[in-house]
C-alpha positions in Angstrom: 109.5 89.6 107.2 107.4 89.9 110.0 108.1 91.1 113.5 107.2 89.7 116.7 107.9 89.1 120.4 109.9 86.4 121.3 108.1 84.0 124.1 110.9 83.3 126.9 111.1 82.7 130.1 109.8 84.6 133.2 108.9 88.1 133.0 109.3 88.0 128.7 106.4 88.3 126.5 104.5 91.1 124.2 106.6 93.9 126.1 109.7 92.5 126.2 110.8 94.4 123.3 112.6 91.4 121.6 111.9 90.2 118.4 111.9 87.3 116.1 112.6 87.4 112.6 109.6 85.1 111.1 108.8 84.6 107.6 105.5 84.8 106.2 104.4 81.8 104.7 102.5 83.8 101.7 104.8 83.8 99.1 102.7 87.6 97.9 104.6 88.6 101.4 108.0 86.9 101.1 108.5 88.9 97.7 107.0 92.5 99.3 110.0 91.8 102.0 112.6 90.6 99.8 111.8 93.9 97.1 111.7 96.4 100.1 115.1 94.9 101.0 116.6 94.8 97.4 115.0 98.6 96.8 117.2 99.6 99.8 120.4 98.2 99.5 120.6 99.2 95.7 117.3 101.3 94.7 114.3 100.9 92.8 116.4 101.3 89.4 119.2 98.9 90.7 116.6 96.2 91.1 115.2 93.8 88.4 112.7 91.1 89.1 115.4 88.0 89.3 117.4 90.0 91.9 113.4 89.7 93.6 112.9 86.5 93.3 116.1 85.1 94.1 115.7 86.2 98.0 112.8 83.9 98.1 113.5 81.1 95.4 110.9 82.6 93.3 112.4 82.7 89.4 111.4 86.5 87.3 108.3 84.7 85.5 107.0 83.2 88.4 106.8 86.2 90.8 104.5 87.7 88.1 101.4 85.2 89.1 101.7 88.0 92.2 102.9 91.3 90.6 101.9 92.5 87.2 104.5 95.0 87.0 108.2 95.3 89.9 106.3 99.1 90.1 103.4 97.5 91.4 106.1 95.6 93.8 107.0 98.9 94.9 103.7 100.2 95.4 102.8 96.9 97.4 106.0 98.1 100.0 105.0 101.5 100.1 101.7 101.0 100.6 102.6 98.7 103.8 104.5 101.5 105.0 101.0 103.9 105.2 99.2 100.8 106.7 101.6 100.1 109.7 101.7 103.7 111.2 97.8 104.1 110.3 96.7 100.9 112.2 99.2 102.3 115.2 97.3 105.2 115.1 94.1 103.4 114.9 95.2 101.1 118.0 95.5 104.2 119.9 92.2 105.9 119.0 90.5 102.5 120.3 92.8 102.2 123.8 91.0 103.4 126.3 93.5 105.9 128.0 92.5 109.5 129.1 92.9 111.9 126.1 96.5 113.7 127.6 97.9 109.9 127.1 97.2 109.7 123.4 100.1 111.9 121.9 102.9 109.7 124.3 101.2 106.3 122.4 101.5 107.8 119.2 104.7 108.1 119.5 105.5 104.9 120.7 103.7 103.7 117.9 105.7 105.4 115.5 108.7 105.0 116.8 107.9 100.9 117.0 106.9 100.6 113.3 110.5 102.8 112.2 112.2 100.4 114.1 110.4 97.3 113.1 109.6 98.1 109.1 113.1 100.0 108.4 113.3 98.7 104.9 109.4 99.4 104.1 110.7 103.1 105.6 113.6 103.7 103.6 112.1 102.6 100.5 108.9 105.3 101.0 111.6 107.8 101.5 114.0 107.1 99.3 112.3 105.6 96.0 108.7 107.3 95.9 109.8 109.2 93.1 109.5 105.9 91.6 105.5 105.6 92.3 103.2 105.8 89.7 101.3 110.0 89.9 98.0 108.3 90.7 99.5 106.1 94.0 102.4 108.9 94.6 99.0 111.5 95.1 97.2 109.2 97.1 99.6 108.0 99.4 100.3 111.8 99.7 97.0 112.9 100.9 96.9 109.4 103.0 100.2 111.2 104.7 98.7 114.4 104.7 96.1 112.8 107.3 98.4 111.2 109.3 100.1 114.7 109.8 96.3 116.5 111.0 96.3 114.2 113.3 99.6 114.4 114.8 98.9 118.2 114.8 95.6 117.5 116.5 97.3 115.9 119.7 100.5 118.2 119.2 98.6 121.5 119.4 96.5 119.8 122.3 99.5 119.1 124.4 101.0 122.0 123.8 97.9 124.1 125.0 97.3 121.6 128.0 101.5 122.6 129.1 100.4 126.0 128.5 97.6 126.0 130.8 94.6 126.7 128.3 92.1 124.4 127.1 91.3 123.5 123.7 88.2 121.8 123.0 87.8 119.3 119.6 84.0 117.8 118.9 85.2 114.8 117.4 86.7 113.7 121.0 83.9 115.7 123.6 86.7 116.9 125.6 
């Protein structure tokens, strides 16, 4: 499923807020979609391959030309989880907006890809117990970056509403 503004009248556009509901034509994302959706509504146990393939007319052998494994399903949905948020945050590192406006974008960011990926979300909470140890680490330490840097521009603003200043190398300020 992808996301994406709705082209309307006057005064609608990229920050109208509204959405459309589009479907990817590559059938790869079609089934990532559908198995997020499936892994929420009944779990990553619950699911079997047919239940899969059936959102997208895809029958249990076929959707293995994409997925070798439904755990490598699940790690394809997860892994889209870390990718949204780390591109928002990379969106903001590139927009050029004085440094005391970078912790209000993040969170818009966040808030934007919770609202528009909620199945992608629920499954990385709810079924990455699931995850293979290797991908489970990884996307753990990938998370464990994301954090820093919210601490980064948390501890930043809350020195700036305190008055003091804190300096960081990687930004020059």
């Amino acid at each position: 499923m992808i996301l994406a503004p709705v082209a309307g009248g006057a005064g609608e556009g990229c920050g109208s807020g509204r959405v459309a509901d589009r479907a990817p034509l590559a059938r790869r994302e079609q089934l990532v979609a559908a198995a997020a959706q499936e892994f929420r509504a009944k779990g990553f146990a619950g699911v079997g391959v047919d239940d899969i393939g059936g959102r997208v007319d895809v029958v249990g052998p076929a959707l293995y030309r994409y997925f070798d494994t439904k755990a490598d399903i699940l790690v394809a949905a997860v892994s889209r989880w870390h990718e949204w948020p780390a591109l928002e945050t990379a969106r903001v590192f590139h927009a050029p907006v004085p440094g005391e406006a970078v912790l209000g974008l993040l969170v818009e960011g966040h808030v934007r890809t919770a609202l528009h990926a909620t199945d992608l979300l629920a499954v990385w909470l709810t079924e990455r117990l699931y995850l293979p140890d290797a991908v489970r680490e990884r996307l753990d330490r990938v998370q464990a970056d994301s954090l820093a840097e919210w601490q980064r521009w948390l501890s930043g603003a809350a020195m700036a509403a305190l008055g003091l200043q804190a300096t960081d190398r990687r930004s020059g300020s």
